[in-house]
C-alpha positions as CSV (number, residue, x, y, z in Angstrom):
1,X,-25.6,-138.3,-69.4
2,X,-22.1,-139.9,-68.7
3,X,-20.1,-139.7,-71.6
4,X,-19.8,-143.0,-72.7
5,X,-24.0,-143.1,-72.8
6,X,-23.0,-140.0,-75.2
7,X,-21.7,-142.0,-77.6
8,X,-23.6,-145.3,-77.5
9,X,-27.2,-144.5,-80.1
10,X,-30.3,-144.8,-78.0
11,X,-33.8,-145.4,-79.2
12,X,-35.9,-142.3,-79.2
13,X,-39.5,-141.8,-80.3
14,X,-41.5,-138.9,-81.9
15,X,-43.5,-137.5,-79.0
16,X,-44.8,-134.6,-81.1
17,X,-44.1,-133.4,-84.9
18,X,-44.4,-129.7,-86.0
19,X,-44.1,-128.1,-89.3
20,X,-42.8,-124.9,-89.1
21,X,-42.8,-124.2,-92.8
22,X,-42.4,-125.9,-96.2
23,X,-39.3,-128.3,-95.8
24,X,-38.8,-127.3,-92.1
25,X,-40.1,-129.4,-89.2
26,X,-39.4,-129.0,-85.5
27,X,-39.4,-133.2,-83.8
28,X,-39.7,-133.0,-80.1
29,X,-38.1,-136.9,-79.1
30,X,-38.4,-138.8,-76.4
31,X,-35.8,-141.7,-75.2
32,X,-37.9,-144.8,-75.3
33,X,-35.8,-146.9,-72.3
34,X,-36.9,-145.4,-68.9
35,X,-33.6,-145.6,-67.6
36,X,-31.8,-143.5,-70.5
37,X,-34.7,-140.6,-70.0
38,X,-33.2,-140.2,-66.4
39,X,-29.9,-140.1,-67.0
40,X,-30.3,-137.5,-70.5
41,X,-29.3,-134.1,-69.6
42,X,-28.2,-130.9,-71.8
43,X,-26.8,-127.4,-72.1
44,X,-28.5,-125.1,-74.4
45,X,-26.2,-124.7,-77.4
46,X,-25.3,-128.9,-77.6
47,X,-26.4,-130.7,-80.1
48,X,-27.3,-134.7,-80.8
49,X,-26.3,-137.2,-83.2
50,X,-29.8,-138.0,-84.9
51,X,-29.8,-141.0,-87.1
52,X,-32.7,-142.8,-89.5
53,X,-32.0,-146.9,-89.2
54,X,-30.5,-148.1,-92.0
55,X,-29.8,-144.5,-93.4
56,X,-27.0,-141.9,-92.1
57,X,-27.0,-139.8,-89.0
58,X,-26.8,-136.1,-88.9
59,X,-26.0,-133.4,-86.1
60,X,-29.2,-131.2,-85.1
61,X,-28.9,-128.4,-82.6
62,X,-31.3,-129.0,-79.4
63,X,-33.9,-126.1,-79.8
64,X,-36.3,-127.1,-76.4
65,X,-35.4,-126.1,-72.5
66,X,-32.6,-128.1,-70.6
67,X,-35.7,-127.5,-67.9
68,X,-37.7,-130.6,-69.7
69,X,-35.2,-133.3,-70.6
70,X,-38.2,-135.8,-71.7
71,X,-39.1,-133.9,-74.8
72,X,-36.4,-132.9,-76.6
73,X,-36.6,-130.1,-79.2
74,X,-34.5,-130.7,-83.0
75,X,-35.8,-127.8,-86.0
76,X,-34.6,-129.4,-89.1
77,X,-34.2,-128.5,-92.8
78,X,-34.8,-130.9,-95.7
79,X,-31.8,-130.2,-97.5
80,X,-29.6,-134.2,-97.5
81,X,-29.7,-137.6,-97.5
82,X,-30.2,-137.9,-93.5
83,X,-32.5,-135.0,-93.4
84,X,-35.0,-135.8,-96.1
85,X,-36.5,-139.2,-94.0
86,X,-35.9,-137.3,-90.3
87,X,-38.0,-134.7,-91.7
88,X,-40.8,-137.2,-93.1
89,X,-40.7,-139.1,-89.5
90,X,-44.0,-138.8,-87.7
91,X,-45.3,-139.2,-84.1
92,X,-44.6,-142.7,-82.9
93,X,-41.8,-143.5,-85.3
94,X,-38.4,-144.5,-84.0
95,X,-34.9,-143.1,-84.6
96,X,-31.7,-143.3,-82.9
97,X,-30.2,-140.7,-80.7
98,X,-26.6,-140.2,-79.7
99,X,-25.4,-137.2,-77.4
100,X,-25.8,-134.8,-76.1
101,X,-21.9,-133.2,-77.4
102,X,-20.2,-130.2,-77.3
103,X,-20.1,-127.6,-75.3
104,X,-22.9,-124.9,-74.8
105,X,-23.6,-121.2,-74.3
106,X,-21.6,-119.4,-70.9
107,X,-24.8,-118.8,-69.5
108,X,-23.4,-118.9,-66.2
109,X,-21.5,-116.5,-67.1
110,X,-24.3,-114.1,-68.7
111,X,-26.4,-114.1,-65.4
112,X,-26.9,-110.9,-64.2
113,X,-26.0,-109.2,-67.2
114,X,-28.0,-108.0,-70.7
115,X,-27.6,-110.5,-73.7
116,X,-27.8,-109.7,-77.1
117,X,-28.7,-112.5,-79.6
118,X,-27.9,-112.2,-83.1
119,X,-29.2,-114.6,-85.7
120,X,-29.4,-115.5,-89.4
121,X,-31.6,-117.8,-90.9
122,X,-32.8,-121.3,-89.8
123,X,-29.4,-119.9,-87.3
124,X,-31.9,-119.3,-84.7
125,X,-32.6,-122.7,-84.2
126,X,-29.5,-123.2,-81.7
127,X,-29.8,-119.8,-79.8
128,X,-33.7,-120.6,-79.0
129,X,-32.7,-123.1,-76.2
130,X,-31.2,-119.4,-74.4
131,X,-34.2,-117.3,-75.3
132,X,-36.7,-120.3,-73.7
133,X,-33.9,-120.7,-70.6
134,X,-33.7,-117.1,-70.1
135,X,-37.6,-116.6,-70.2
136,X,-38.0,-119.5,-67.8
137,X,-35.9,-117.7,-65.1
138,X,-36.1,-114.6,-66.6
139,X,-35.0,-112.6,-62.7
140,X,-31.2,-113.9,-63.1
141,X,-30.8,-111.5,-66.7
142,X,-31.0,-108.7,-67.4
143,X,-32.5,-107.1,-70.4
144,X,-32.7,-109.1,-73.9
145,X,-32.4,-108.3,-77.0
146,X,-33.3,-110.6,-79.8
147,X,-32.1,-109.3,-83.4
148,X,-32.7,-112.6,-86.0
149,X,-32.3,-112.1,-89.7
150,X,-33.7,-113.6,-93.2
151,X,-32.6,-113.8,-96.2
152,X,-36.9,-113.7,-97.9
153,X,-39.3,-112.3,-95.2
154,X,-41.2,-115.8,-96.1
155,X,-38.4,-117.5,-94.9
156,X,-39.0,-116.5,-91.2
157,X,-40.3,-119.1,-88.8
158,X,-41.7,-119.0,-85.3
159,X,-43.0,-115.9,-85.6
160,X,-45.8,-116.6,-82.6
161,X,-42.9,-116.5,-80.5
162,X,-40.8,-114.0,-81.8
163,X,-44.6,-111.7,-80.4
164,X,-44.6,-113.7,-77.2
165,X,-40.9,-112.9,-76.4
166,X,-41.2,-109.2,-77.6
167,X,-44.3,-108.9,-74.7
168,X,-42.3,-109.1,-72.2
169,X,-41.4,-105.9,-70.9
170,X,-37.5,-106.2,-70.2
171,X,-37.0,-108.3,-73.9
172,X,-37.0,-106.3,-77.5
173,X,-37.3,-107.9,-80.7
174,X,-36.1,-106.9,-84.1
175,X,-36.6,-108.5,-87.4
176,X,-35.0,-108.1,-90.3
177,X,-35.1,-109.2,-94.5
178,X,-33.4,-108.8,-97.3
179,X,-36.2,-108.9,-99.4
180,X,-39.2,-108.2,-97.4
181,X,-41.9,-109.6,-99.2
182,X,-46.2,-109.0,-98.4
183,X,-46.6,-107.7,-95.0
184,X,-43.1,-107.8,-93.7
185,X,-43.5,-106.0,-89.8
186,X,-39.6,-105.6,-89.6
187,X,-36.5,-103.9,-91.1
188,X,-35.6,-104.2,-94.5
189,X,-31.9,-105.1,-95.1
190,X,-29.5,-106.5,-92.9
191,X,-29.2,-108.0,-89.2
192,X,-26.5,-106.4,-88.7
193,X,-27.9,-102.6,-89.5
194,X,-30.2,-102.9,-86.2
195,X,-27.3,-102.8,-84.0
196,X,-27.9,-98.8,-84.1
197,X,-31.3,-99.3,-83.4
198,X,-30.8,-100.7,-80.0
199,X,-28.9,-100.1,-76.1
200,X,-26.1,-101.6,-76.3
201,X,-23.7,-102.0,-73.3
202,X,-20.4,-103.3,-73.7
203,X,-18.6,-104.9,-70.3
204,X,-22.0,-105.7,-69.3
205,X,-23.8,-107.5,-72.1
206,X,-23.0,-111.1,-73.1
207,X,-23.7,-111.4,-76.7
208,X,-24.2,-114.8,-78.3
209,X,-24.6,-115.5,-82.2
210,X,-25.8,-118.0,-84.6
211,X,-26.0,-118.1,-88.4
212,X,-24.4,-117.5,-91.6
213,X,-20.4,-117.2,-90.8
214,X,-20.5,-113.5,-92.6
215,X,-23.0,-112.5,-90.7
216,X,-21.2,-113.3,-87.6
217,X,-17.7,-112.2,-88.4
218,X,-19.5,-108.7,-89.5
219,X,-21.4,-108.4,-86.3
220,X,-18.6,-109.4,-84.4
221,X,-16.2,-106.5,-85.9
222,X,-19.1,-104.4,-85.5
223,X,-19.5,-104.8,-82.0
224,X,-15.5,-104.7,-81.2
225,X,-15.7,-101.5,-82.8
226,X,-18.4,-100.6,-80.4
227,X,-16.2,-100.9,-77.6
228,X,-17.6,-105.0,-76.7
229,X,-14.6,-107.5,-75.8
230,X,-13.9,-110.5,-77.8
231,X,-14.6,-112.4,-74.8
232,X,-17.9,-111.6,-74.6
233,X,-18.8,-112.4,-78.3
234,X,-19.7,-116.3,-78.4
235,X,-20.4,-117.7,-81.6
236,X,-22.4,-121.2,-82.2
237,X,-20.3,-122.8,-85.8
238,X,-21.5,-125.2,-88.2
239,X,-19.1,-127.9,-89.6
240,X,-19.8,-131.5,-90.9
241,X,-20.3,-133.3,-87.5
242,X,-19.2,-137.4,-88.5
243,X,-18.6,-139.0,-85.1
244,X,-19.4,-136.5,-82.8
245,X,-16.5,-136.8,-80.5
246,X,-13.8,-134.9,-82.3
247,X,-12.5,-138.5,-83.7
248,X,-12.8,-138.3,-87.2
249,X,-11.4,-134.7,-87.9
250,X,-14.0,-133.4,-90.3
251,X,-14.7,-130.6,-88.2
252,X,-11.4,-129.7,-87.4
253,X,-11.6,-125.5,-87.7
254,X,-7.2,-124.8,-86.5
255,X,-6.4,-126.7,-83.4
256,X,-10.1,-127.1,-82.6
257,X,-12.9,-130.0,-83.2
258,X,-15.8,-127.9,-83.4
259,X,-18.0,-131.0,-82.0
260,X,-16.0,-131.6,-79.5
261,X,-14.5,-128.2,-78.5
262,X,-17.8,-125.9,-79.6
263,X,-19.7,-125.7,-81.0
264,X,-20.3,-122.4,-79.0
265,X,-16.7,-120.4,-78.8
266,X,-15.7,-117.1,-78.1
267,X,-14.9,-115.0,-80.9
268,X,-11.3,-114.4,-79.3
269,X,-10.6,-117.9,-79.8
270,X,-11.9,-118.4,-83.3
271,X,-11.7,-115.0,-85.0
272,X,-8.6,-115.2,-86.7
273,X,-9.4,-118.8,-88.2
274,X,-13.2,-117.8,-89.6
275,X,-11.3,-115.2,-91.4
276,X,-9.0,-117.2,-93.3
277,X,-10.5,-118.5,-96.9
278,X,-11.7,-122.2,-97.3
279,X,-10.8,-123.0,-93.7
C-alpha cells in the first residue's frame, strides 16, 4: 500500500472472529472498498493502527500470511480502553484500519538458513506471520525451531498449531511454563533453559524473537555466548504506538521510533539501549 494509503484509516470489516481464550480473540479483517483490498500488502512482523469509531485506536501485530492479503489476522488481549470494544467486535461489525507500518522480519535474509523463534507470552502473536510464511514455502528454509514460553501453562494459546507445526518433519517445537498446571506436555521453567535442549548453529541460523524484553535480552546474551552474531538476533519491541509514523515520539527507544524504524531490529542495534533502566 503506498504510504500515504498507510496513514489515511480505511474501513474494514470482521470477516471471521475467534476466541482463543478467556480475554483473547484473534479478528481476521477485511478492507470493505474493493480498491483498498488490492492495493493492501504486508511483511510479516508490521503491524496496523486498529481503531473502534468514536473510541481510540491501538497498534496490533498482523498474525495471518502476507500470502492472503484479504483476510487479515490481529490476536488481541483485553487489557485497555481500545482493546476492550475491539475484542467485543463481531463478524460484520466495522472498524477502521490504518497501516500497514514498520518494518518486518529479514526473511530474505533467513532463506536458506535454520531459524530459531523464541517467544514469551501472547509474544507469539507477531512471530506467527514467520512460522505460517515459512510453512507455506517451507523448501526456501531450512530447519525450524519453535521454543514459545508462558508464564501459567493455562495461559498457552494455539496449541492445535503449535502439534501441526511440530509434525512436520524438518520443524521442532518446545514449550515451556513457569507453573505448569494440569496436563502440561512441555518443560517446566523457563524459555530460555531449552536452548540446551536443541541444534543450534550459529553463522547459519537466523534467530528472531518476541516477548517480554527480559526474556529477550536473556536469550540474546545467551546465544552471543553461544558463539551467534548480534546480527543475526532480530528482536520484535513493544512501545506505545500513537500515530504510527514515528511523529509523535512516544515510541522513541535512543535515536530510534520503534513504529517507524522497527518494530523488528537487530539486537546489535538495540542492545545497549534495552539494557538501560526505564528507557
Amino acid at each position: 500500500m503506498r504510504r500515504g494509503g498507510a496513514w489515511l484509516p480505511r474501513e474494514a470489516e470482521v470477516a471471521a472472529r475467534v476466541e482463543e481464550s478467556p480475554g483473547i480473540v484473534t479478528l481476521r479483517l477485511r478492507l470493505t472498498d474493493p480498491e483498498a483490498r488490492r492495493g493492501y500488502g504486508f511483511q510479516p512482523g508490521q503491524f496496523n493502527m486498529l481503531g473502534v469509531f468514536g473510541v481510540g485506536e491501538v497498534a496490533i501485530s498482523i498474525s495471518s500470511d502476507p500470502g492472503d492479503p484479504e483476510r487479515i489476522g490481529h490476536t488481541i488481549r483485553r487489557v485497555g480502553r481500545v482493546t476492550g470494544p475491539l475484542v467485543a467486535l463481531d463478524v460484520g461489525d466495522r472498524l477502521g484500519l490504518r497501516g500497514p507500518f514498520g518494518r518486518g522480519w529479514p526473511l530474505d535474509r533467513a532463506e536458506g538458513k535454520d531459524v530459531l523463534v523464541v517467544t514469551g507470552g501472547l509474544g507469539c502473536a507477531p512471530v506467527v506471520s514467520v512460522i505460517e510464511y515459512i510453512m507455506a514455502r517451507r523448501s526456501r528454509f531450512g530447519r525450524l525451531t519453535i521454543l514459545q514460553g508462558v508464564k501459567h501453562g493455562a495461559d498457552l494459546i494455539w496449541r492445535p498449531r503449535y502439534e501441526a507445526w511440530a509434525r512436520d518433519p524438518e520443524t521442532e517445537v518446545g514449550l515451556a511454563a513457569d507453573v505448569p498446571g494440569e496436563n502440561w506436555p512441555g518443560h517446566v521453567g523457563l524459555v530460555t533453559e531449552l536452548l540446551d535442549r536443541v541444534r543450534l548453529r550459529p553463522g547459519r541460523t537466523a534467530v528472531m524473537m518476541c516477548g517480554p524484553e527480559p526474556m529477550m535480552r536473556a536469550a540474546a546474551r545467551d546465544l552471543m555466548a553461544r558463539g551467534f552474531p548480534a546480527d543475526d538476533l532480530w528482536l520484535s519491541l513493544e512501545r506505545n504506538h500513537h500515530c504510527g509514523n514515528g511523529r509523535c515520539g512516544h515510541c522513541q527507544l535512543g535515536p530510534y521510533f520503534v513504529c517507524h524504524d522497527g518494530p523488528v531490529f537487530a539486537y546489535s542495534q538495540v542492545g545497549s539501549y534495552l539494557a538501560l533502566p526505564g528507557l
